[in-house]
C-alpha positions, 0 to 999 in steps of 0.5 A: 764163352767158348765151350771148346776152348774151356777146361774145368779145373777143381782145386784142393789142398786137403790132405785127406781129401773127400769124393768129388761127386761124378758130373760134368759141367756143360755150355751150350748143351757142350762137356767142359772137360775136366783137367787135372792142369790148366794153363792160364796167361803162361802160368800152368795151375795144378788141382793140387796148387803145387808148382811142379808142372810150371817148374816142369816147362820152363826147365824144359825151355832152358835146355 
């Protein structure tokens, strides 16, 4: 695994949703940054599942 090239992305759905305890995950004695998007085989995921960053880039490549 590559640490440089890694990003941590935390996902929910809740409505109400809870404190995420502070911390980061490391490798390598190396920070994984945490993303609020992440890009995965041209797919763009959201912490929140919603599509609007995806919807966002391809409307961004049609014109």
């Amino acid at each position: 695994m590559n640490s440089k090239n890694s990003q941590h992305l935390r996902i929910s759905t809740k409505k109400n949703k809870t404190a995420i305890p502070a911390g980061n995950y490391t490798f390598d004695a190396e920070v994984i940054p945490t993303k609020a998007e992440a890009e995965c085989l041209g797919v763009t995921f959201s912490s929140g599942l919603d599509w609007t960053g995806q919807v966002d880039k391809v409307v961004a490549n049609i014109f």
